[in-house]
N, C-alpha and C positions, 0 to 999 in steps of 0.2 A: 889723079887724072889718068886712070888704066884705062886704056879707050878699047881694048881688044876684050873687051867682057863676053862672057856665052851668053845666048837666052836658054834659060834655063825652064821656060814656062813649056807648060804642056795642054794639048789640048784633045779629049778624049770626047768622042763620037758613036754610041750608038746607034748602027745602018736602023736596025729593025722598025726602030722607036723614033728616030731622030733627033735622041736626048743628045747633047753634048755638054760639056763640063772642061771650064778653061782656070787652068790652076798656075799661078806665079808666085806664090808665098815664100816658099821653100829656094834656100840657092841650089841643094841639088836637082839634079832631072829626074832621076830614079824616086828619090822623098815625094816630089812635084805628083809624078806618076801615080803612085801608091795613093796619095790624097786626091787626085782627080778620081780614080779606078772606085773607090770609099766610097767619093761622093756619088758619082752615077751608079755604083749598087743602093744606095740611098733613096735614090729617086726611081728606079727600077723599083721597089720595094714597094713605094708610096703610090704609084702605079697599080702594080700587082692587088694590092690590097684593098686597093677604090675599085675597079673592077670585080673581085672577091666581093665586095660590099655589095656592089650595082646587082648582080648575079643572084649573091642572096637577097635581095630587096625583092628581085622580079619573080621570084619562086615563091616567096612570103606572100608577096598582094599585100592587100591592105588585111593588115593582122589586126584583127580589133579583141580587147581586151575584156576576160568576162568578167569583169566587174560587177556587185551587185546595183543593181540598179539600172542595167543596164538588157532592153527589152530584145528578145530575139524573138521570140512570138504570141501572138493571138491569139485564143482560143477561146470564141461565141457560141458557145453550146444551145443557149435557152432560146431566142428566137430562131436563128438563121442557121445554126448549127456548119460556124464557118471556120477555118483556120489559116492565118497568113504567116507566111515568114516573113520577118522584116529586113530582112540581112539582101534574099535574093526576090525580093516580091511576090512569089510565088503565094497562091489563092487556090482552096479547093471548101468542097463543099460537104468535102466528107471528112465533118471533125470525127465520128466513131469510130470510123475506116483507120481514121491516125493515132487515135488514143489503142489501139487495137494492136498497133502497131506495122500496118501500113506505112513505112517512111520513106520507100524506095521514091517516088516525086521528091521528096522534098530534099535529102540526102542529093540524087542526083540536080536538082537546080541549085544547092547550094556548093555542089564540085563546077558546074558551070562557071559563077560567080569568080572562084580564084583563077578558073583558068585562062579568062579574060585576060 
C-alpha cells in the first residue's frame, strides 16, 4: 500500500506533424522516454515513406507495362494511310511522314499524356 508512487509515463509530441506517442510500460522515466522517442521515429518513418511513395506515384503516371500483346499503335497504310497512338489518342494522316521517321507529334503528345 505505497500510496507516494511516481508516474513514471511519458508522453512525446511532435509540433511539426502532430504525432504524439504516450508510453507507461516501463517503471523508469528515462526507459519510458527512450521507448516513446523509438516509437515516434517509427511513425515519422512510416510517414516519410508514404509521402516518398505518393511523390514517386505522381512522377510515374500511370506506368503501363509493355507487355506483348499489348497495342500502342495503329498503322492503316492501304486505304487511308492513317496512324493513331492509343496510349495518347493522337491521329495523323501522314503514316509515310511517320514510318520515315517523323515522330516529333507523336513523342511530344505522348510527353503530354504523363504530364497530366
Amino acid at each position: 500500500q505505497n500510496v507516494n508512487k511516481v508516474e513514471t509515463g511519458v508522453r512525446v509530441v511532435h509540433k511539426p506533424t502532430g504525432l504524439n506517442v504516450k508510453v507507461t510500460k516501463e517503471r523508469s522515466q528515462a526507459a519510458n522516454k527512450k521507448l516513446a522517442l523509438d516509437k515516434i521515429k517509427s511513425k515519422l518513418l512510416v510517414l516519410l515513406e508514404e509521402a516518398e511513395k505518393e511523390r514517386i506515384e505522381e512522377i510515374n503516371g500511370d506506368v503501363v507495362e509493355g507487355t506483348w500483346g499489348r497495342q500502342v499503335r495503329n498503322y492503316v497504310l492501304d486505304p487511308q494511310e492513317r496512324v493513331k497512338d492509343l496510349r495518347s489518342g493522337y491521329e495523323t494522316g501522314n503514316a509515310k511522314g511517320i514510318l520515315d521517321g517523323d515522330l516529333e507529334d507523336i513523342v511530344a503528345s505522348n510527353v503530354g499524356v504523363k504530364m497530366k
